[in-house]
C-alpha positions in Angstrom: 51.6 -161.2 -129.9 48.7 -161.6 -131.8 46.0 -159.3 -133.5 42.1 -159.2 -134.2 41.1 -157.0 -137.0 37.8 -156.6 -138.6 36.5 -154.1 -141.3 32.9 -153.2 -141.5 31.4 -150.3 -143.9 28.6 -148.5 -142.5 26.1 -146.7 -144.8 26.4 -143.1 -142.6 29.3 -140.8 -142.0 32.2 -140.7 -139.9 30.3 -137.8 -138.1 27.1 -140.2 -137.2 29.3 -143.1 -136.7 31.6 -140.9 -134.2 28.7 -139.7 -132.6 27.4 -142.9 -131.5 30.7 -144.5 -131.5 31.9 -142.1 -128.7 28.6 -141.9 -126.2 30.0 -144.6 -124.2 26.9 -144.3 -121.2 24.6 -145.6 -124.1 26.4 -148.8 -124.8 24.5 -150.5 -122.5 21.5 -150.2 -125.0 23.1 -151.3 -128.1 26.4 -153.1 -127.4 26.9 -156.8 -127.3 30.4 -156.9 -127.0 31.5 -153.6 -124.8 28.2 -153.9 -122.7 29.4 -151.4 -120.5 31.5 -147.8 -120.6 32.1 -145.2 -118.5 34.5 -143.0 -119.0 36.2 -140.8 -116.1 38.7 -138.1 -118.0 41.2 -140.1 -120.2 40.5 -143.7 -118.3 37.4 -145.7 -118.8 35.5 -148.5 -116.7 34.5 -151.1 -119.4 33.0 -154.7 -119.5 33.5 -156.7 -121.9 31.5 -159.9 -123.2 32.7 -161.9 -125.8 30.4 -164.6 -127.3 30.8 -168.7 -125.1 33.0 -166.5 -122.2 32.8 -164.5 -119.3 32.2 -161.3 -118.9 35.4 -159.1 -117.9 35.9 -155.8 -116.4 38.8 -153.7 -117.7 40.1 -150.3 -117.2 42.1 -149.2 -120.2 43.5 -145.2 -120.3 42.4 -143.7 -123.8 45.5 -143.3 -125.9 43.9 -141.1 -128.6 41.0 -139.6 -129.6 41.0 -137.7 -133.1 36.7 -136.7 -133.8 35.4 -138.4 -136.4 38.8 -140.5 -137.3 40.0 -142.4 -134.3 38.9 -143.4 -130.8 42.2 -145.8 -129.4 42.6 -147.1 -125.9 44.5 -149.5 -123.9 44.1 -152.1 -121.3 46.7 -154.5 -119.2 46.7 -157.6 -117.2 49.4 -156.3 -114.3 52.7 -155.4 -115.8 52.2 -154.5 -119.6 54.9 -157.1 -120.0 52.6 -160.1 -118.9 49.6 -158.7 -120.9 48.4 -155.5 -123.1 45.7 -154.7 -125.2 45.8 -151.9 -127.6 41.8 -151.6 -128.6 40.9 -148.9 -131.6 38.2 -148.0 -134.0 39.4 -146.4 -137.0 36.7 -144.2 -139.2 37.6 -143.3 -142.8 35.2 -141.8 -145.2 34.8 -144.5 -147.8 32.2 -142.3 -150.8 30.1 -140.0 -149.6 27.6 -141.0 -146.5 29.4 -144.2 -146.1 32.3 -144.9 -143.8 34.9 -147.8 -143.4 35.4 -148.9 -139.8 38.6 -150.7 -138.8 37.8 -152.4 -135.4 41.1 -154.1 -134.3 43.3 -154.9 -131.2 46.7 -155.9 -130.7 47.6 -158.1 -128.1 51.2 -158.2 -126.9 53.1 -159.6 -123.9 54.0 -163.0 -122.2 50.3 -164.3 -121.3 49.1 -163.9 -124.3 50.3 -167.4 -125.2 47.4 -169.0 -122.5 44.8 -167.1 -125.0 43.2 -170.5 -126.6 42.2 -170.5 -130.1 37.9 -170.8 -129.2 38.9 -167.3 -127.0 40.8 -165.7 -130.0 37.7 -166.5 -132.4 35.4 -165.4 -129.7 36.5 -162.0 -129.6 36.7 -161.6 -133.0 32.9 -162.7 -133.0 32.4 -159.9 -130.7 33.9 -157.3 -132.8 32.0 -159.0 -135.7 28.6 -158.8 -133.5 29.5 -155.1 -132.1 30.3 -153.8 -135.6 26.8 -155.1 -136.8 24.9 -153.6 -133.9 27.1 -149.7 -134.5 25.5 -149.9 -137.8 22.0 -150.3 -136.4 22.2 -148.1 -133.6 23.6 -145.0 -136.6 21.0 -145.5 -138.6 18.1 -145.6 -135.7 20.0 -142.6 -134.4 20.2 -141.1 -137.8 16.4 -141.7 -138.4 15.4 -140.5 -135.2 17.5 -136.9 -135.2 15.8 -136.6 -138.9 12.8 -137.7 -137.8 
């Protein structure tokens, strides 16, 4: 088991952070981690593209979805035994107009011993680099709808 967890503050709300947080057919504009997302009821179609790998295509089934709090979802490698990935965003409102994001994911099971060290720091450059462009995309989205 291991786990990759990043905080980020973001100078908007939960509400504009959920909002773009949660349109998943517009990641392909902004996101350089999840560069893809489709969601189809509670399962969605995503790629993934950490920085120095190859992209991967996933299907995880969304465990939870609380507006404006919590978007959680996971992903497995056959048999949840040999790998899982529990993938959430948590949003908490840190002072007014700001909000705290927890990005993190817990990986479990008996592959996850083959995940190399470059991989492990790869993702969590991902996050890093994902986290960074969510900020960008609220406030453009924010200027834009007051605009």
């Amino acid at each position: 088991m291991f786990e990759i967890k990043t905080v980020h503050e973001i100078n908007a709300s939960p509400a504009d952070v959920w909002r773009v947080l949660i349109d998943f057919d517009a990641y392909t504009e902004w996101n350089p981690f999840v560069v893809s997302a489709r969601r189809d009821g509670n399962r969605l179609d995503i790629i993934i593209n950490p920085p120095d790998e190859k992209p991967q295509k996933f299907s995880p089934v969304i465990l939870n979805i609380v507006e404006n709090t919590e978007l959680r979802w996971v992903g497995k490698v056959g048999s949840e035994y040999l790998f899982r990935g529990e993938h959430s965003f948590e949003l908490k409102e840190i002072e007014s107009g700001k909000t705290r994001l927890l990005h993190c994911e817990v990986f479990t099971g008996f592959l996850t011993c083959l995940v190399s060290a470059s991989q492990r720091a790869n993702i969590q450059r991902g996050f890093e680099l994902m986290n960074q462009a969510l900020s960008e995309r609220v406030k453009m989205v924010a200027t834009f709808i007051t605009s």
